[in-house]
KOLMI-947688 format. One record per residue (C-alpha): x, y, z; residue number from 1. Coordinates in Angstrom, 3 decimals. Layout:
tike east X, north Y, up Z, num NUM .
...
//
This chain:
tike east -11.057, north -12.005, up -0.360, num 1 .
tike east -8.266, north -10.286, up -1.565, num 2 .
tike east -4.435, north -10.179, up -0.247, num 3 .
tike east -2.260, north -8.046, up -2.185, num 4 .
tike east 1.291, north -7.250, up -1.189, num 5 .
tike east 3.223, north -4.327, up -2.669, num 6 .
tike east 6.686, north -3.907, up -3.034, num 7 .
tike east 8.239, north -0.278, up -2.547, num 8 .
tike east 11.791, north 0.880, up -3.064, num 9 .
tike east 12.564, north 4.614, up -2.082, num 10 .
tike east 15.243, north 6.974, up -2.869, num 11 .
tike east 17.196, north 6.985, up 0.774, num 12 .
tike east 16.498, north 10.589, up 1.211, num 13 .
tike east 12.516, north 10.015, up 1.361, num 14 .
tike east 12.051, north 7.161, up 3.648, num 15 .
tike east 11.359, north 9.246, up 6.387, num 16 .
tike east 8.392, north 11.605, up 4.128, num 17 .
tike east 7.282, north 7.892, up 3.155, num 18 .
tike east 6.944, north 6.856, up 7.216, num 19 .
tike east 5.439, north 9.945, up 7.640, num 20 .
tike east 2.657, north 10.055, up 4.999, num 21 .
tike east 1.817, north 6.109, up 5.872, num 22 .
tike east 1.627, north 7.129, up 9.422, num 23 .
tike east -1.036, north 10.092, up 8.130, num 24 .
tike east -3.189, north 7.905, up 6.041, num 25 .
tike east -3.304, north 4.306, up 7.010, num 26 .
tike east -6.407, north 4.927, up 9.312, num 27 .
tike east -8.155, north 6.454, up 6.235, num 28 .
tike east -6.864, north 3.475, up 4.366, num 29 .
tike east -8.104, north 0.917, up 7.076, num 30 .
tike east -11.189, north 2.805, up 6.746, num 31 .
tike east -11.962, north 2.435, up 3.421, num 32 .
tike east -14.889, north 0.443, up 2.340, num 33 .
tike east -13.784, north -3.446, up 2.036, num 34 .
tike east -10.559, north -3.518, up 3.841, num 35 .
tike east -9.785, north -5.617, up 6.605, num 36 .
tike east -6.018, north -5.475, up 6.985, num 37 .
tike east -3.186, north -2.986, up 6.390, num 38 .
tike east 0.370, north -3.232, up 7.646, num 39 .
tike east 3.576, north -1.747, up 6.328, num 40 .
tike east 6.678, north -3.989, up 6.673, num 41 .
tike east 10.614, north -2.540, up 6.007, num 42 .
tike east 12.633, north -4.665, up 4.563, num 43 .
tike east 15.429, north -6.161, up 7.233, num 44 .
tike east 18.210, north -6.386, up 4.358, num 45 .
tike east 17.966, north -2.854, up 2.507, num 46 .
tike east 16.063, north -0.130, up 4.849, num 47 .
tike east 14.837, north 1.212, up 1.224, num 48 .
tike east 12.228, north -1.104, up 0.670, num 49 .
tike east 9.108, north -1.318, up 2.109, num 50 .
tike east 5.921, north -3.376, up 1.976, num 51 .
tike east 2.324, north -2.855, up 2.132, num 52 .
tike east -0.081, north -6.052, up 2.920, num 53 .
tike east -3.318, north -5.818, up 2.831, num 54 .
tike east -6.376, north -7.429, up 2.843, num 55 .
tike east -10.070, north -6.569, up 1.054, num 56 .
tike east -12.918, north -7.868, up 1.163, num 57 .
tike east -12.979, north -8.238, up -2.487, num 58 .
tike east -11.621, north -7.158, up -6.137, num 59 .
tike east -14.539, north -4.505, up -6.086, num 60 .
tike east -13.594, north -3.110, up -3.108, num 61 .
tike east -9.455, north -3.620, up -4.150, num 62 .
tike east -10.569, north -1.445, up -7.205, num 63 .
tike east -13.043, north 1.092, up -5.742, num 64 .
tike east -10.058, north 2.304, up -3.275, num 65 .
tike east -7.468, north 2.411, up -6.024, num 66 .
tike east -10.185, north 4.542, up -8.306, num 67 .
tike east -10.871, north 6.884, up -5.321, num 68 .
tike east -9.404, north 10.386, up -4.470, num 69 .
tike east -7.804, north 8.762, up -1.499, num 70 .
tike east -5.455, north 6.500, up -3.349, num 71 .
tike east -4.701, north 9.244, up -5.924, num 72 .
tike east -3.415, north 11.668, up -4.100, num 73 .
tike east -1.742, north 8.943, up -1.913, num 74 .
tike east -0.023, north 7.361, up -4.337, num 75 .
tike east 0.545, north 10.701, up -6.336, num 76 .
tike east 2.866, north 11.558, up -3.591, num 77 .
tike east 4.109, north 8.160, up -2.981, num 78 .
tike east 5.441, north 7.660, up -6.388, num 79 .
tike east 7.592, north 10.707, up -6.143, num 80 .
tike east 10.021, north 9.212, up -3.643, num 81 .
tike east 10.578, north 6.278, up -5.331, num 82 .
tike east 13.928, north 5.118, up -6.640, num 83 .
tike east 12.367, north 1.959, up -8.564, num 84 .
tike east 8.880, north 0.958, up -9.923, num 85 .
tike east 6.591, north -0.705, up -7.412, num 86 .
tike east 5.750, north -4.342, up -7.303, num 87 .
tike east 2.634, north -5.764, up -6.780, num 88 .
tike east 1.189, north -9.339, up -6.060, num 89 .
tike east -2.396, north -9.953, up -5.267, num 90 .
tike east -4.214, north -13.600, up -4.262, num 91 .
tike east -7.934, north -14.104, up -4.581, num 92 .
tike east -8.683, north -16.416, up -1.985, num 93 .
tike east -12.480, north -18.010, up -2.409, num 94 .
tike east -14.522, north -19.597, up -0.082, num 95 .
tike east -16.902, north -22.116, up -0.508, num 96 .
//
């Protein structure tokens, strides 16, 4: 299992395109083969930064999403509102 949390900083003027494209693909995103959890988190401190956690089933499944047409054109249009470079931390959890 996989939990990797992204951190997102947007130019002011696009956090409201940003709400609106998560809004439009996060059931696609839920979806997708392998993952279990999405939520989107705003920062209480600076209303420009956002984070994604999610959950996957496992690394495959982490990397099938972020090689499919899906993420690409998500993130394609993501990237354009940011004001910074986005953060990411991911945890393999294994079970025994």
């Amino acid at each position: 299992m996989i939990k990797r949390l992204v951190k997102l900083t947007f130019k002011e003027e696009h956090i409201a395109s940003f709400r609106q494209l998560f809004t439009q693909k996060k059931t696609k995103i839920r979806d997708f083969q392998g993952c279990l959890h999405l939520e989107l988190w705003q920062c209480t401190s600076d209303p420009c930064v956002f984070f994604t956690f999610s959950i996957w089933d496992s690394e495959n499944d982490l990397n099938n999403y972020r090689d499919s047409d899906l993420f690409r054109e998500t993130w394609q249009t993501t990237k354009a509102f940011f004001a910074v470079k986005a953060e990411a931390w991911s945890v393999q959890e294994q079970f025994s």
